[in-house]
C-alpha positions as CSV (number, residue, x, y, z in Angstrom):
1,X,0.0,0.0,0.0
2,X,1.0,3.3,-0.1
3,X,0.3,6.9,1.0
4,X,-2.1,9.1,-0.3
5,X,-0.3,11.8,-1.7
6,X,2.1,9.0,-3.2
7,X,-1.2,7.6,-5.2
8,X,-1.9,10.5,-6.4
9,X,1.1,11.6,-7.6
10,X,1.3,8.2,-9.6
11,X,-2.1,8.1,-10.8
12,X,-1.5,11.7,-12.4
13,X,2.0,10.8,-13.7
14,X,3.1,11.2,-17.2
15,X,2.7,8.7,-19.7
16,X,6.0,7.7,-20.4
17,X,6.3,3.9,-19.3
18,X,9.2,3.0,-16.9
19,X,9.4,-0.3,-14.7
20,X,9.4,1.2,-11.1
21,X,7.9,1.7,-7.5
22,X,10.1,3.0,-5.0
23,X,10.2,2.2,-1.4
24,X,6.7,3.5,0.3
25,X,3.9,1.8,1.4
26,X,2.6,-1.2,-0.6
27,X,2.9,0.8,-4.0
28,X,6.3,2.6,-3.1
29,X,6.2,4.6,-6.3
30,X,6.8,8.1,-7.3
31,X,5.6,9.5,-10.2
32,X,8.6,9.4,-12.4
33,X,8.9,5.6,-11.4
34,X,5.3,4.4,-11.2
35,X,4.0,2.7,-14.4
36,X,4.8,-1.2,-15.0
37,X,6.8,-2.1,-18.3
38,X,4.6,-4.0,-21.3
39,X,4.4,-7.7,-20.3
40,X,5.9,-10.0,-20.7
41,X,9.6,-8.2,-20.2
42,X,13.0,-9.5,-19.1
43,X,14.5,-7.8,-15.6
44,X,18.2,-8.0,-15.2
45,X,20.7,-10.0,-13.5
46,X,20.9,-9.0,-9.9
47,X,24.2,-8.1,-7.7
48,X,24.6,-11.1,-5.0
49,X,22.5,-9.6,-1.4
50,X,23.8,-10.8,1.5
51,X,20.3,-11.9,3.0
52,X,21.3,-14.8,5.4
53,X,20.5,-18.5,4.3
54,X,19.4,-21.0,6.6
55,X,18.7,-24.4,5.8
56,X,15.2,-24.9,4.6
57,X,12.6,-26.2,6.4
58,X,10.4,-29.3,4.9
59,X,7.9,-26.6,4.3
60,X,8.3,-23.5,3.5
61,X,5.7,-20.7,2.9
62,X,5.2,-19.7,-0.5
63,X,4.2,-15.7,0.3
64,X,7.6,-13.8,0.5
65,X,9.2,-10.3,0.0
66,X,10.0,-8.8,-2.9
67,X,14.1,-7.1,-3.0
68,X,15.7,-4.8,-5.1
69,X,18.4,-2.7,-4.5
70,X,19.3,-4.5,-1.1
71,X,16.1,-4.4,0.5
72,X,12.6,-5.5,0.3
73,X,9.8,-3.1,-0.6
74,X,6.8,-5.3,-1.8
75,X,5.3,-8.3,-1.5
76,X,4.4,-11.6,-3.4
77,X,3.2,-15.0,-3.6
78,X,4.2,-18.5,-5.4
79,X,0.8,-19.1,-7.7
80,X,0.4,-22.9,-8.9
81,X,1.7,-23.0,-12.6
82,X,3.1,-26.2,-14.7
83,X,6.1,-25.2,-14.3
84,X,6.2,-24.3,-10.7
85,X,8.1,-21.0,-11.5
86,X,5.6,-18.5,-11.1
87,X,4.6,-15.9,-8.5
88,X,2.1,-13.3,-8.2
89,X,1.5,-9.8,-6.8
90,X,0.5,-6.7,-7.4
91,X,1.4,-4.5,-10.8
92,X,2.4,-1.5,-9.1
93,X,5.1,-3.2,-7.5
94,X,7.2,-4.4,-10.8
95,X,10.3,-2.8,-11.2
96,X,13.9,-3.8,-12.9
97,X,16.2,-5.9,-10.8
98,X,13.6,-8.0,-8.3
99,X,14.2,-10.7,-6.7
100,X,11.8,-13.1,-4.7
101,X,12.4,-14.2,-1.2
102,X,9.7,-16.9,-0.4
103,X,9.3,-17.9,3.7
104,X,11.3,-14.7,4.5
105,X,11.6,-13.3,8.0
106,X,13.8,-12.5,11.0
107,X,16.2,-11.7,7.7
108,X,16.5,-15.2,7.3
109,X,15.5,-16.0,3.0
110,X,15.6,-20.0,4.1
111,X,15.3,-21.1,0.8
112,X,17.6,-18.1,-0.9
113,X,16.4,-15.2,-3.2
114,X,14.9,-16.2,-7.0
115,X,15.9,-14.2,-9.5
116,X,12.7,-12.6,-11.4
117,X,13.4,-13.0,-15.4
118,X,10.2,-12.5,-16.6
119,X,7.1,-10.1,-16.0
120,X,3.7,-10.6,-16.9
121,X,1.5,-7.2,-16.6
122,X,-2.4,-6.5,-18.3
123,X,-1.6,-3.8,-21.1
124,X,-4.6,-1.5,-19.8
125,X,-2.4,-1.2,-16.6
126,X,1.1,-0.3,-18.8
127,X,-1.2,2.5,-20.8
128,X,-3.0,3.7,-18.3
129,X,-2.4,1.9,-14.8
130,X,-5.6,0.9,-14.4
131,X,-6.3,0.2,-11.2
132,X,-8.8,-2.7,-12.2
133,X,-5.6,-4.4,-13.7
134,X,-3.2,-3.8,-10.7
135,X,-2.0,-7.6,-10.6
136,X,1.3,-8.8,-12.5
137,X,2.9,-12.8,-12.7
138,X,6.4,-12.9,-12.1
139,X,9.0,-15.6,-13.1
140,X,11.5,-16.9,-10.8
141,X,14.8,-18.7,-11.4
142,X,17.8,-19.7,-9.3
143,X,20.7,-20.2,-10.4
144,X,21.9,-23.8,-9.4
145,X,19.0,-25.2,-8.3
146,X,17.3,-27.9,-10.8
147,X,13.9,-27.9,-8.4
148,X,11.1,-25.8,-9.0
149,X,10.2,-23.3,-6.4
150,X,6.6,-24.5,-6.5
151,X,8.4,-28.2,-5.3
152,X,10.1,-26.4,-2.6
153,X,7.2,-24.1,-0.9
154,X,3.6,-25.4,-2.7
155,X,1.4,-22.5,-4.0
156,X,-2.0,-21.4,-3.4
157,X,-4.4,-21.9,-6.5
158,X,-5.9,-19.1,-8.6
159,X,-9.4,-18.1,-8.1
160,X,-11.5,-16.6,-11.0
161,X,-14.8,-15.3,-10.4
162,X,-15.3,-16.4,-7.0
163,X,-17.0,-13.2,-5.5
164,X,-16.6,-11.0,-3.5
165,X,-17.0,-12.3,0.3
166,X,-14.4,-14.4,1.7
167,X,-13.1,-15.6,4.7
168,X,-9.2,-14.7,4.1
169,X,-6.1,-14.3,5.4
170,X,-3.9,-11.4,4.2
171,X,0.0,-11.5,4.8
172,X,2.4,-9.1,3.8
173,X,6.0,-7.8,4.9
174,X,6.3,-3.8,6.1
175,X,9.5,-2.6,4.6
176,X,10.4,-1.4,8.4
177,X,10.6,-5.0,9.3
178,X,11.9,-8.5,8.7
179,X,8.8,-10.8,9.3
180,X,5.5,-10.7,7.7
181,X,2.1,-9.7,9.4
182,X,-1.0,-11.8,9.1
183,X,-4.6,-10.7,9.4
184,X,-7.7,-13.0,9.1
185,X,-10.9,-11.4,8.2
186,X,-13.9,-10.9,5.6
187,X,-13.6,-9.4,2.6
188,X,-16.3,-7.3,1.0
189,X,-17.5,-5.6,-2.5
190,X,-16.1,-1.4,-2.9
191,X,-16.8,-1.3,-6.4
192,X,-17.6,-2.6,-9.7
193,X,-14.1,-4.6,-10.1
194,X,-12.6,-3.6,-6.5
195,X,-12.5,-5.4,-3.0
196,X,-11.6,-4.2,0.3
197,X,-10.8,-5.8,3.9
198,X,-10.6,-4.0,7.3
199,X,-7.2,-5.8,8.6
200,X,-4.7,-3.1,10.6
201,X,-1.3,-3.0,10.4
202,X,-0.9,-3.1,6.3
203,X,1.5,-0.4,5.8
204,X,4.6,0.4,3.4
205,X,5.6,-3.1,1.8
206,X,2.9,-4.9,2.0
207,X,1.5,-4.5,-1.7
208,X,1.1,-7.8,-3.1
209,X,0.4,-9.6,-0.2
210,X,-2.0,-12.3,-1.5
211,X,-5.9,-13.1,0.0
212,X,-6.2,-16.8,0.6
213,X,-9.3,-19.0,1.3
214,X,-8.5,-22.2,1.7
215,X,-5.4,-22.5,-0.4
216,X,-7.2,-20.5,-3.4
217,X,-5.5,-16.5,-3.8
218,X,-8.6,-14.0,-4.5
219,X,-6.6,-10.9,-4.6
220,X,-3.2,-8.7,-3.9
221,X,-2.9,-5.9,-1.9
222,X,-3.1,-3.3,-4.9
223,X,-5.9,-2.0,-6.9
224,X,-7.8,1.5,-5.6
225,X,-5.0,4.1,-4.4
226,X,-2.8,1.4,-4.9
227,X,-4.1,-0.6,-2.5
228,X,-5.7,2.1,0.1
229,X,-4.8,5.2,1.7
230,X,-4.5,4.0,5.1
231,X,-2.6,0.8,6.4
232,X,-6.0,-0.1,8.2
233,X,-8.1,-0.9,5.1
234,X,-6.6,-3.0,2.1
235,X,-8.2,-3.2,-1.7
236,X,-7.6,-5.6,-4.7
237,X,-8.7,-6.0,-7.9
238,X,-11.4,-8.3,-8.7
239,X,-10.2,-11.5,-10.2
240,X,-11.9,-12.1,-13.7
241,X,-11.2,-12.8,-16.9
242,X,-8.5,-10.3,-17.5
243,X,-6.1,-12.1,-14.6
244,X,-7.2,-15.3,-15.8
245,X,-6.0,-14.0,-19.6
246,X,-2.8,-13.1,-18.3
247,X,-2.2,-15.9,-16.3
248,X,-2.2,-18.5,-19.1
249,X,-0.3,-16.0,-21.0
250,X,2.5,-16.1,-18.1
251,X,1.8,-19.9,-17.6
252,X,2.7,-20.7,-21.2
Protein backbone atom coordinates (compact mmCIF):
# COMPACT_ATOMS: atom_id res chain seq x y z
CA UNK A 1 0.00 0.00 0.00
CA UNK A 2 1.02 3.34 -0.08
CA UNK A 3 0.25 6.89 0.95
CA UNK A 4 -2.07 9.11 -0.29
CA UNK A 5 -0.33 11.85 -1.68
CA UNK A 6 2.13 8.99 -3.22
CA UNK A 7 -1.24 7.61 -5.15
CA UNK A 8 -1.85 10.46 -6.35
CA UNK A 9 1.06 11.62 -7.55
CA UNK A 10 1.31 8.19 -9.62
CA UNK A 11 -2.07 8.12 -10.83
CA UNK A 12 -1.50 11.71 -12.38
CA UNK A 13 1.98 10.78 -13.72
CA UNK A 14 3.06 11.23 -17.21
CA UNK A 15 2.70 8.73 -19.68
CA UNK A 16 5.97 7.70 -20.41
CA UNK A 17 6.29 3.88 -19.35
CA UNK A 18 9.21 3.05 -16.93
CA UNK A 19 9.45 -0.28 -14.75
CA UNK A 20 9.41 1.20 -11.12
CA UNK A 21 7.94 1.70 -7.51
CA UNK A 22 10.14 2.98 -4.98
CA UNK A 23 10.16 2.24 -1.41
CA UNK A 24 6.73 3.48 0.33
CA UNK A 25 3.93 1.79 1.35
CA UNK A 26 2.60 -1.23 -0.65
CA UNK A 27 2.89 0.81 -4.00
CA UNK A 28 6.32 2.61 -3.12
CA UNK A 29 6.21 4.57 -6.29
CA UNK A 30 6.82 8.06 -7.26
CA UNK A 31 5.57 9.55 -10.20
CA UNK A 32 8.58 9.43 -12.36
CA UNK A 33 8.90 5.62 -11.39
CA UNK A 34 5.34 4.36 -11.22
CA UNK A 35 4.01 2.73 -14.40
CA UNK A 36 4.84 -1.18 -15.02
CA UNK A 37 6.84 -2.12 -18.30
CA UNK A 38 4.59 -4.00 -21.26
CA UNK A 39 4.38 -7.70 -20.34
CA UNK A 40 5.93 -9.96 -20.72
CA UNK A 41 9.57 -8.19 -20.18
CA UNK A 42 12.95 -9.54 -19.06
CA UNK A 43 14.52 -7.79 -15.59
CA UNK A 44 18.16 -8.01 -15.23
CA UNK A 45 20.67 -9.98 -13.54
CA UNK A 46 20.89 -8.95 -9.86
CA UNK A 47 24.18 -8.12 -7.75
CA UNK A 48 24.55 -11.11 -5.00
CA UNK A 49 22.45 -9.65 -1.45
CA UNK A 50 23.79 -10.81 1.55
CA UNK A 51 20.35 -11.91 2.96
CA UNK A 52 21.34 -14.80 5.44
CA UNK A 53 20.47 -18.51 4.26
CA UNK A 54 19.36 -20.98 6.62
CA UNK A 55 18.72 -24.44 5.82
CA UNK A 56 15.22 -24.87 4.63
CA UNK A 57 12.57 -26.18 6.45
CA UNK A 58 10.43 -29.30 4.90
CA UNK A 59 7.85 -26.60 4.26
CA UNK A 60 8.29 -23.46 3.53
CA UNK A 61 5.69 -20.68 2.91
CA UNK A 62 5.18 -19.75 -0.47
CA UNK A 63 4.19 -15.67 0.30
CA UNK A 64 7.61 -13.77 0.54
CA UNK A 65 9.18 -10.34 0.02
CA UNK A 66 9.95 -8.84 -2.88
CA UNK A 67 14.07 -7.07 -2.95
CA UNK A 68 15.69 -4.82 -5.13
CA UNK A 69 18.37 -2.69 -4.49
CA UNK A 70 19.26 -4.53 -1.06
CA UNK A 71 16.09 -4.37 0.50
CA UNK A 72 12.61 -5.49 0.26
CA UNK A 73 9.78 -3.12 -0.58
CA UNK A 74 6.77 -5.32 -1.82
CA UNK A 75 5.28 -8.30 -1.54
CA UNK A 76 4.40 -11.59 -3.43
CA UNK A 77 3.24 -15.01 -3.56
CA UNK A 78 4.19 -18.46 -5.40
CA UNK A 79 0.80 -19.10 -7.69
CA UNK A 80 0.43 -22.89 -8.87
CA UNK A 81 1.66 -22.97 -12.64
CA UNK A 82 3.10 -26.25 -14.67
CA UNK A 83 6.06 -25.22 -14.27
CA UNK A 84 6.16 -24.32 -10.66
CA UNK A 85 8.09 -20.96 -11.52
CA UNK A 86 5.58 -18.53 -11.13
CA UNK A 87 4.65 -15.91 -8.50
CA UNK A 88 2.05 -13.32 -8.23
CA UNK A 89 1.52 -9.82 -6.83
CA UNK A 90 0.47 -6.69 -7.41
CA UNK A 91 1.39 -4.53 -10.82
CA UNK A 92 2.43 -1.48 -9.09
CA UNK A 93 5.13 -3.17 -7.50
CA UNK A 94 7.22 -4.38 -10.81
CA UNK A 95 10.31 -2.79 -11.23
CA UNK A 96 13.86 -3.75 -12.93
CA UNK A 97 16.20 -5.92 -10.80
CA UNK A 98 13.62 -8.02 -8.32
CA UNK A 99 14.17 -10.66 -6.67
CA UNK A 100 11.77 -13.07 -4.66
CA UNK A 101 12.41 -14.23 -1.23
CA UNK A 102 9.70 -16.93 -0.43
CA UNK A 103 9.26 -17.91 3.70
CA UNK A 104 11.33 -14.71 4.46
CA UNK A 105 11.62 -13.32 7.97
CA UNK A 106 13.78 -12.53 11.03
CA UNK A 107 16.20 -11.68 7.74
CA UNK A 108 16.51 -15.19 7.34
CA UNK A 109 15.55 -16.04 3.02
CA UNK A 110 15.62 -20.01 4.07
CA UNK A 111 15.35 -21.08 0.84
CA UNK A 112 17.59 -18.13 -0.87
CA UNK A 113 16.44 -15.23 -3.24
CA UNK A 114 14.91 -16.22 -7.01
CA UNK A 115 15.86 -14.24 -9.53
CA UNK A 116 12.68 -12.55 -11.38
CA UNK A 117 13.38 -12.95 -15.44
CA UNK A 118 10.22 -12.45 -16.65
CA UNK A 119 7.13 -10.12 -16.03
CA UNK A 120 3.72 -10.59 -16.89
CA UNK A 121 1.48 -7.25 -16.61
CA UNK A 122 -2.41 -6.47 -18.33
CA UNK A 123 -1.61 -3.76 -21.09
CA UNK A 124 -4.58 -1.48 -19.76
CA UNK A 125 -2.45 -1.24 -16.63
CA UNK A 126 1.10 -0.29 -18.79
CA UNK A 127 -1.25 2.54 -20.76
CA UNK A 128 -3.02 3.68 -18.26
CA UNK A 129 -2.41 1.92 -14.83
CA UNK A 130 -5.62 0.87 -14.44
CA UNK A 131 -6.30 0.21 -11.20
CA UNK A 132 -8.81 -2.74 -12.16
CA UNK A 133 -5.62 -4.40 -13.65
CA UNK A 134 -3.21 -3.83 -10.68
CA UNK A 135 -1.97 -7.55 -10.58
CA UNK A 136 1.27 -8.80 -12.48
CA UNK A 137 2.88 -12.81 -12.74
CA UNK A 138 6.43 -12.88 -12.15
CA UNK A 139 9.03 -15.58 -13.05
CA UNK A 140 11.50 -16.90 -10.81
CA UNK A 141 14.77 -18.72 -11.39
CA UNK A 142 17.78 -19.71 -9.26
CA UNK A 143 20.72 -20.25 -10.41
CA UNK A 144 21.94 -23.84 -9.44
CA UNK A 145 18.98 -25.17 -8.33
CA UNK A 146 17.34 -27.90 -10.76
CA UNK A 147 13.91 -27.93 -8.39
CA UNK A 148 11.11 -25.77 -8.98
CA UNK A 149 10.20 -23.25 -6.37
CA UNK A 150 6.61 -24.55 -6.45
CA UNK A 151 8.44 -28.24 -5.31
CA UNK A 152 10.05 -26.40 -2.56
CA UNK A 153 7.21 -24.05 -0.95
CA UNK A 154 3.64 -25.40 -2.71
CA UNK A 155 1.42 -22.51 -4.00
CA UNK A 156 -1.95 -21.40 -3.36
CA UNK A 157 -4.37 -21.93 -6.47
CA UNK A 158 -5.95 -19.08 -8.61
CA UNK A 159 -9.37 -18.10 -8.11
CA UNK A 160 -11.52 -16.62 -11.04
CA UNK A 161 -14.82 -15.30 -10.40
CA UNK A 162 -15.29 -16.39 -6.95
CA UNK A 163 -17.01 -13.24 -5.51
CA UNK A 164 -16.56 -10.97 -3.52
CA UNK A 165 -17.02 -12.34 0.33
CA UNK A 166 -14.37 -14.40 1.65
CA UNK A 167 -13.08 -15.60 4.68
CA UNK A 168 -9.21 -14.70 4.07
CA UNK A 169 -6.11 -14.29 5.38
CA UNK A 170 -3.95 -11.39 4.23
CA UNK A 171 0.05 -11.55 4.83
CA UNK A 172 2.42 -9.13 3.79
CA UNK A 173 6.02 -7.79 4.89
CA UNK A 174 6.32 -3.78 6.06
CA UNK A 175 9.49 -2.63 4.56
CA UNK A 176 10.43 -1.40 8.38
CA UNK A 177 10.64 -4.98 9.33
CA UNK A 178 11.95 -8.50 8.65
CA UNK A 179 8.84 -10.76 9.30
CA UNK A 180 5.45 -10.72 7.66
CA UNK A 181 2.15 -9.67 9.37
CA UNK A 182 -0.96 -11.81 9.15
CA UNK A 183 -4.58 -10.68 9.39
CA UNK A 184 -7.68 -13.01 9.09
CA UNK A 185 -10.93 -11.41 8.18
CA UNK A 186 -13.91 -10.91 5.56
CA UNK A 187 -13.62 -9.42 2.56
CA UNK A 188 -16.33 -7.27 1.00
CA UNK A 189 -17.49 -5.58 -2.51
CA UNK A 190 -16.06 -1.37 -2.89
CA UNK A 191 -16.79 -1.35 -6.44
CA UNK A 192 -17.61 -2.58 -9.71
CA UNK A 193 -14.07 -4.60 -10.09
CA UNK A 194 -12.64 -3.59 -6.55
CA UNK A 195 -12.45 -5.45 -3.03
CA UNK A 196 -11.62 -4.20 0.27
CA UNK A 197 -10.76 -5.80 3.88
CA UNK A 198 -10.59 -3.99 7.35
CA UNK A 199 -7.20 -5.81 8.61
CA UNK A 200 -4.71 -3.07 10.63
CA UNK A 201 -1.35 -2.98 10.43
CA UNK A 202 -0.85 -3.14 6.33
CA UNK A 203 1.51 -0.38 5.82
CA UNK A 204 4.58 0.43 3.44
CA UNK A 205 5.58 -3.13 1.76
CA UNK A 206 2.93 -4.89 2.02
CA UNK A 207 1.49 -4.47 -1.67
CA UNK A 208 1.13 -7.82 -3.07
CA UNK A 209 0.38 -9.57 -0.24
CA UNK A 210 -1.96 -12.35 -1.54
CA UNK A 211 -5.89 -13.14 0.02
CA UNK A 212 -6.22 -16.80 0.59
CA UNK A 213 -9.27 -18.95 1.32
CA UNK A 214 -8.52 -22.21 1.71
CA UNK A 215 -5.39 -22.49 -0.44
CA UNK A 216 -7.21 -20.55 -3.42
CA UNK A 217 -5.45 -16.47 -3.85
CA UNK A 218 -8.61 -14.02 -4.47
CA UNK A 219 -6.56 -10.86 -4.56
CA UNK A 220 -3.23 -8.73 -3.86
CA UNK A 221 -2.92 -5.94 -1.90
CA UNK A 222 -3.14 -3.26 -4.94
CA UNK A 223 -5.89 -1.99 -6.95
CA UNK A 224 -7.78 1.53 -5.65
CA UNK A 225 -4.97 4.05 -4.44
CA UNK A 226 -2.78 1.38 -4.94
CA UNK A 227 -4.09 -0.64 -2.47
CA UNK A 228 -5.66 2.12 0.07
CA UNK A 229 -4.81 5.20 1.74
CA UNK A 230 -4.51 4.01 5.10
CA UNK A 231 -2.57 0.84 6.39
CA UNK A 232 -6.01 -0.13 8.22
CA UNK A 233 -8.10 -0.89 5.11
CA UNK A 234 -6.64 -2.98 2.14
CA UNK A 235 -8.15 -3.15 -1.67
CA UNK A 236 -7.61 -5.57 -4.66
CA UNK A 237 -8.69 -5.95 -7.85
CA UNK A 238 -11.40 -8.33 -8.75
CA UNK A 239 -10.17 -11.49 -10.21
CA UNK A 240 -11.91 -12.08 -13.71
CA UNK A 241 -11.21 -12.85 -16.90
CA UNK A 242 -8.47 -10.28 -17.54
CA UNK A 243 -6.09 -12.08 -14.59
CA UNK A 244 -7.22 -15.28 -15.82
CA UNK A 245 -6.05 -13.96 -19.63
CA UNK A 246 -2.85 -13.06 -18.30
CA UNK A 247 -2.25 -15.92 -16.26
CA UNK A 248 -2.19 -18.45 -19.06
CA UNK A 249 -0.27 -15.99 -20.97
CA UNK A 250 2.47 -16.06 -18.14
CA UNK A 251 1.76 -19.90 -17.63
CA UNK A 252 2.73 -20.71 -21.16
Amino acid sequence: MANSFLRTAVLAAASTLVLGTGVALGANSTADDAYAAAAPVSTPALAPMSIPEAAAPATTSPVGALFANGSHFCSASVVHSGAGDLVLTAAHCVKDGMAFAPGYHDGVAPLGMWTVTDVAVAAGWTSAADPDLDFAFLTVHQAGNTASLESLTGANTLGIDQGFDHEITLTGYPDTTDSPVVCSGETTRSDTYQQRIACPGFPDGTSGGPWVTNGVVVGVIGGYQLGGDTPDVSYSAYFDDDIQQLYTSAAG
